[in-house]
N, C-alpha and C positions, 0 to 999 in steps of 0.2 A: 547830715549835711555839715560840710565844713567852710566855714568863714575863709574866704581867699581875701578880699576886699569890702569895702563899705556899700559895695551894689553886687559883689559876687561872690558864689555858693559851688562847693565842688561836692560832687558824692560819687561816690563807685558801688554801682550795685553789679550780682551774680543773678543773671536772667533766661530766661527759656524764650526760646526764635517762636513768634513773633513777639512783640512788645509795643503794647501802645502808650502812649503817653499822652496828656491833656495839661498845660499851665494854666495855672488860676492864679488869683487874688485874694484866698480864701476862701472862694464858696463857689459853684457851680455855673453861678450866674457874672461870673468876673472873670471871664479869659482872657489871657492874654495874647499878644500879639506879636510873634517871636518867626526870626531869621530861619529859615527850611530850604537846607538842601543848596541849590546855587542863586540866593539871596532873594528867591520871593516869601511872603508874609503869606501866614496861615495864624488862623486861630481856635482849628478845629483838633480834631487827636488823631495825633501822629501814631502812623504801623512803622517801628522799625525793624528792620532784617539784621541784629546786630552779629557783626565780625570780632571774632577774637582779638584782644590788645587792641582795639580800636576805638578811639575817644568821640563821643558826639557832642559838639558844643551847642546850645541855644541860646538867643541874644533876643532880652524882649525891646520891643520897639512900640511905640506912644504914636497915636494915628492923630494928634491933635494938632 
């Protein structure tokens, strides 16, 4: 992972269709709560169908 900013992180991974993903806080029990698709909140593990050259951003967001 690479440092862009003081709250964000860029990485480029090579993946096989499908791919799931989950954010944490460090442990299992710490999900976060991040921007999906056309701006509703999930904090569960994302399937993605990823497309060539195409970038996925995720934005966590604070329920507090």
């Amino acid at each position: 992972m690479q440092k862009v900013a003081r709250l964000e992180r860029s990485v480029t991974l090579q993946v096989q269709d499908p791919v799931r993903v989950q954010f944490t806080h460090g442990d299992w029990d710490s999900q976060v709560w991040i921007t999906v698709g056309g701006g509703g909140l999930s904090n569960q593990k994302l399937t993605i169908r990823p497309e060539e050259g195409k970038e996925y951003l995720f934005e966590e967001h604070s329920l507090n």
